[in-house]
Backbone as JSON Lines, residues from 0, in Angstrom:
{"i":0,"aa":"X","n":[27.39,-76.07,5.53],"ca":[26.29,-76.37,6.42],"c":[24.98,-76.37,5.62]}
{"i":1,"aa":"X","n":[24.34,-77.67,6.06],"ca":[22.82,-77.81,4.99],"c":[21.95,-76.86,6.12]}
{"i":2,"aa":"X","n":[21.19,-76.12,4.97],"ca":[19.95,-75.36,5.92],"c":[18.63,-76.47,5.91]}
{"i":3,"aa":"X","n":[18.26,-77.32,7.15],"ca":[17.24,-77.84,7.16],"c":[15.97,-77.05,7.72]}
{"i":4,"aa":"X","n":[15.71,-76.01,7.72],"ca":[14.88,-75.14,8.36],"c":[13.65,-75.43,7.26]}
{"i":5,"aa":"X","n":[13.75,-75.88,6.2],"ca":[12.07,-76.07,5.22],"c":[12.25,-77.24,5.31]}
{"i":6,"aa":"X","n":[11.72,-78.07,5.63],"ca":[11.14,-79.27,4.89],"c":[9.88,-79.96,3.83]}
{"i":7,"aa":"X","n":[10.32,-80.54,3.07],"ca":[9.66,-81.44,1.79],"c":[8.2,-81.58,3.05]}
{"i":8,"aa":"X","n":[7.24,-80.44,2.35],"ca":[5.4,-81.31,3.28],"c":[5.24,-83.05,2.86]}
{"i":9,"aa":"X","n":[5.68,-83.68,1.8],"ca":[5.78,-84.71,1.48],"c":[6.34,-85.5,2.72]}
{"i":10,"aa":"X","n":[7.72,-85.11,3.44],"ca":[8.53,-85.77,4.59],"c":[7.92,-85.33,6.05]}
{"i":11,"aa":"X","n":[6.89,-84.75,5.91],"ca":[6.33,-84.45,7.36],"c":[5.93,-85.74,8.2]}
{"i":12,"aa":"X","n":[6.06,-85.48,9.0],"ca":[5.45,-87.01,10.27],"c":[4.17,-86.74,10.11]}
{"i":13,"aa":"X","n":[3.7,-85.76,9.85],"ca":[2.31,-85.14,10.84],"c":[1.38,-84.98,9.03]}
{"i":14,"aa":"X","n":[1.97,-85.1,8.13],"ca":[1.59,-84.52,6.52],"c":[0.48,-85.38,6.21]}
{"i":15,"aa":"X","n":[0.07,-86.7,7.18],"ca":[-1.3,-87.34,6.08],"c":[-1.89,-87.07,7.09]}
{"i":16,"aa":"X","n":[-2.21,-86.2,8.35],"ca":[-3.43,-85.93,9.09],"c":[-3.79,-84.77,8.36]}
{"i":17,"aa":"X","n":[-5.32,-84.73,8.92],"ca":[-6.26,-83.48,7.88],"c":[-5.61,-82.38,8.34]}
{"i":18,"aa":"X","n":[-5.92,-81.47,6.89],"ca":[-5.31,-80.08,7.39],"c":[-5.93,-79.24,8.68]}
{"i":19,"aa":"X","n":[-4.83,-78.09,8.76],"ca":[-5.58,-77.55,10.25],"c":[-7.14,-76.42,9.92]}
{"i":20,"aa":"X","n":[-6.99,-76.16,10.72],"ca":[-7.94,-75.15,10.95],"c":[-7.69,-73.69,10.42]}
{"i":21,"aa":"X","n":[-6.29,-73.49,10.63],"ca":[-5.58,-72.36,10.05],"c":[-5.25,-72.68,8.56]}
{"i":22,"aa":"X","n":[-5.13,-73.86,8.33],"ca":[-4.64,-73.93,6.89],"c":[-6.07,-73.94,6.12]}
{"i":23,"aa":"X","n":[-7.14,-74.23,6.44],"ca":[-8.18,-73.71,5.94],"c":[-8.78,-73.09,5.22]}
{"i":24,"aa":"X","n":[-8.57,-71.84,6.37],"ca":[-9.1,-70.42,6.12],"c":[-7.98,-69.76,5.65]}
{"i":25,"aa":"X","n":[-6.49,-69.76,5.29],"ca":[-5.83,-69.17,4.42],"c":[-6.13,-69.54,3.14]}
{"i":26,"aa":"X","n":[-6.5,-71.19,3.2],"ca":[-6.49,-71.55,1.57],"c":[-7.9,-70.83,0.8]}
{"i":27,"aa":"X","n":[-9.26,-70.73,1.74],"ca":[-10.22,-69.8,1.68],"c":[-9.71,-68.36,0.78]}
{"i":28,"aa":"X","n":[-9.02,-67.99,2.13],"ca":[-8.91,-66.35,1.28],"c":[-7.9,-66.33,0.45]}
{"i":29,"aa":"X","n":[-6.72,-67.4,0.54],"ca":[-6.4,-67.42,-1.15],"c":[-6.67,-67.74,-2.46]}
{"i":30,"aa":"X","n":[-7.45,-68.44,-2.3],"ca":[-8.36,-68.85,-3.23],"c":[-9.17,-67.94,-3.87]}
{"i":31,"aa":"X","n":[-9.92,-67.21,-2.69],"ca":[-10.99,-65.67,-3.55],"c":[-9.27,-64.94,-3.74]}
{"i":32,"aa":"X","n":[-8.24,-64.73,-3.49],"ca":[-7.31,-63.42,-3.89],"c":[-6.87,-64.15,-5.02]}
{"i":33,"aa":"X","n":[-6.82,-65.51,-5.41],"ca":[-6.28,-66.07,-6.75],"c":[-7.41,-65.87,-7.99]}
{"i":34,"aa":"X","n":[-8.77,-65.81,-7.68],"ca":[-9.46,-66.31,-8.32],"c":[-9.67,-67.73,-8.63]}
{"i":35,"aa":"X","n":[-9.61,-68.7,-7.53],"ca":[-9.04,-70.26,-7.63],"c":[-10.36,-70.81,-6.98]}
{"i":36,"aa":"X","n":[-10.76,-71.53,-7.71],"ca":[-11.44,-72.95,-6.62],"c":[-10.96,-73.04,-4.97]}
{"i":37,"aa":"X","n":[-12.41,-73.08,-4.25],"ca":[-11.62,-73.1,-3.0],"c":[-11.68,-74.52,-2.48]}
{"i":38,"aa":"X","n":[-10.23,-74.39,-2.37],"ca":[-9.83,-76.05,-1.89],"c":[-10.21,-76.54,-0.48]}
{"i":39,"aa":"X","n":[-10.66,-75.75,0.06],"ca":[-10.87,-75.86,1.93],"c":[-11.75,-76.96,2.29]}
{"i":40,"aa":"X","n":[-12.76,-77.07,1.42],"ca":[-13.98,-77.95,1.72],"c":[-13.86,-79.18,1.28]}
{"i":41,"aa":"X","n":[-12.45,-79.5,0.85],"ca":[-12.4,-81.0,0.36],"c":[-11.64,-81.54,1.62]}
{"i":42,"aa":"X","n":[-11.39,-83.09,1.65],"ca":[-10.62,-83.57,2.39],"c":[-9.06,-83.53,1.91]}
{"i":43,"aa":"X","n":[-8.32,-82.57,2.72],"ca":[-6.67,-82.33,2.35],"c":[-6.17,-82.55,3.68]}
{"i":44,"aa":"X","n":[-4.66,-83.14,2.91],"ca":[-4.05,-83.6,4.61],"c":[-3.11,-81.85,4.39]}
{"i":45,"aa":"X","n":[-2.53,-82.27,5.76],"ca":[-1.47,-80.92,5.9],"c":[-0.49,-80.24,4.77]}
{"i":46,"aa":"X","n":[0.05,-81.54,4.59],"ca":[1.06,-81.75,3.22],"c":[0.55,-80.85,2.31]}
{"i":47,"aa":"X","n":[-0.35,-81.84,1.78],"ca":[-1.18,-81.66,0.78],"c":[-1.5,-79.63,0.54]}
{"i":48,"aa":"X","n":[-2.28,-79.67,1.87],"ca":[-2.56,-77.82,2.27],"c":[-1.72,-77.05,1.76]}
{"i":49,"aa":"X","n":[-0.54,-76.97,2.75],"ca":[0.73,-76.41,2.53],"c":[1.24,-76.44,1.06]}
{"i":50,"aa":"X","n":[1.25,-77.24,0.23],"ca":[1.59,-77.28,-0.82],"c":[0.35,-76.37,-1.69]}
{"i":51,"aa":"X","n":[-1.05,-76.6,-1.63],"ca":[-1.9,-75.92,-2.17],"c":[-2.0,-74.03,-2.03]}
{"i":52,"aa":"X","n":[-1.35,-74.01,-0.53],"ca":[-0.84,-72.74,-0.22],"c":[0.17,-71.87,-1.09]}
{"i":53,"aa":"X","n":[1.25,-73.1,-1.07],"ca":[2.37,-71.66,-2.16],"c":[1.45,-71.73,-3.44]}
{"i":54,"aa":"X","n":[1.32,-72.71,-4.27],"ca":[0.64,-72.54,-5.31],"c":[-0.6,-71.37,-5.3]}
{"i":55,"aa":"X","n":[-1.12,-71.42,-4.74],"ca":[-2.06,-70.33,-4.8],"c":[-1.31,-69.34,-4.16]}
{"i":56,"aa":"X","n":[-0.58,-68.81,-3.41],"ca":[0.08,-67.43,-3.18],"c":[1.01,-67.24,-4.43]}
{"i":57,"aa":"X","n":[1.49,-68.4,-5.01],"ca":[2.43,-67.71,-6.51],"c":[1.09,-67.2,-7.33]}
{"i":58,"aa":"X","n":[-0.21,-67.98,-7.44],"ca":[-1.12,-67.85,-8.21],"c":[-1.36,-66.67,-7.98]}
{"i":59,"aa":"X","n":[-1.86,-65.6,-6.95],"ca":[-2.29,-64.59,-6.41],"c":[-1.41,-63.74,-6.02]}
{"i":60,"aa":"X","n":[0.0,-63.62,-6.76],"ca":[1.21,-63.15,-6.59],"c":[1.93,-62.5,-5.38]}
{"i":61,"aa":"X","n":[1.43,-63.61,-4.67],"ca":[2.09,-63.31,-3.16],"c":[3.48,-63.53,-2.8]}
{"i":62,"aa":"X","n":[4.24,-62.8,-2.25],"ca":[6.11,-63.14,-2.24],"c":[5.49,-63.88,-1.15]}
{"i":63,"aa":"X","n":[6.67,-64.97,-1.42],"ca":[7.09,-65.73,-0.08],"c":[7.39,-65.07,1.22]}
């Protein structure tokens, strides 16, 4: 049995509208906990977010 429970943010329906509101302000405070550029204030779709998310939680050594 395939586990489809993650999907590729790349294969999202919804992945080229702008990110949310929540994806935001996590990428905000991961960004100050990475020491990272904060990506929030640019134009990012969801995809895009989500993906900027693990990267900066591996960056800021956050477990999944």
């Amino acid at each position: 049995m395939t586990d489809n429970t993650e999907k590729d943010p790349q294969d999202w329906v919804s992945g080229d509208d702008p990110m949310t509101g929540a994806q935001a302000s996590y990428l905000k405070t991961l960004s100050e906990q990475a020491h990272a550029p904060d990506p929030s204030e640019r134009k990012v779709t969801k995809a895009e977010a989500s993906e900027l998310i693990d990267h900066l939680r591996a960056q800021a050594g956050i477990d999944n």
